[in-house]
C-alpha positions in Angstrom: -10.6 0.2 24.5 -7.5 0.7 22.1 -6.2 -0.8 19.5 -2.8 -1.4 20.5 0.3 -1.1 18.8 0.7 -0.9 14.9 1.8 -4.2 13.1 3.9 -3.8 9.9 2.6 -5.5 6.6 3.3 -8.6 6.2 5.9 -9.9 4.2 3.2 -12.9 3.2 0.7 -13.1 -0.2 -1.3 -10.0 -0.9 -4.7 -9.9 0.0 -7.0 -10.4 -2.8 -9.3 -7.2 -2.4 -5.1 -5.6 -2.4 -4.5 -7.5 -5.7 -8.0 -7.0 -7.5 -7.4 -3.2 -7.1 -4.3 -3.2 -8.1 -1.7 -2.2 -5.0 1.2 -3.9 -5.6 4.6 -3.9 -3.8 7.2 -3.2 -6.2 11.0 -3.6 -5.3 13.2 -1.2 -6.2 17.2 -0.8 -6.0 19.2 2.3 -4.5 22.3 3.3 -6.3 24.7 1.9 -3.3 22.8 -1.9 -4.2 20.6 -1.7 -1.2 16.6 -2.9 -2.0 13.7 -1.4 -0.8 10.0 -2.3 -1.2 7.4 0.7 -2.4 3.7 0.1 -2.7 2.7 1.3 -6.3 -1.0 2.1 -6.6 -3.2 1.4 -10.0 -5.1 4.7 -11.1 -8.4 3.0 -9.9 -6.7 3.1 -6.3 -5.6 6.3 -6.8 -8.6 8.1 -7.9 -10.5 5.9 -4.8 -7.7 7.3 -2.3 -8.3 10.7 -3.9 -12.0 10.6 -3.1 -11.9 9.6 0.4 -9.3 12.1 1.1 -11.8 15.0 -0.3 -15.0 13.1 1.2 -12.9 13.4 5.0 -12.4 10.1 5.4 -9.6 8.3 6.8 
């Protein structure tokens, strides 16, 4: 049975595992004014990211 369709994030509060690792959205400011959100990773999220991505996991 599938999953079904993918949901965006949403725009709610950040889950706590999220927040205790340190993956925060950050919003950020094109040069024509217009806003856009980015998801900034700490190095402890990076370096797990890193390792699941060399282990073959998704």
């Amino acid at each position: 049975m599938g999953r079904g369709p993918a949901r965006r994030p949403s725009k709610g509060t950040p889950s706590l595992a999220r927040e205790l690792l340190g993956a925060v959205e950050v919003e950020r400011t094109r040069g024509s004014g217009e806003t856009y959100t980015v998801i900034e990773y700490s190095a402890q999220v990076q370096e797990l990211l890193l390792a699941l991505y060399r282990d073959g996991n998704p």
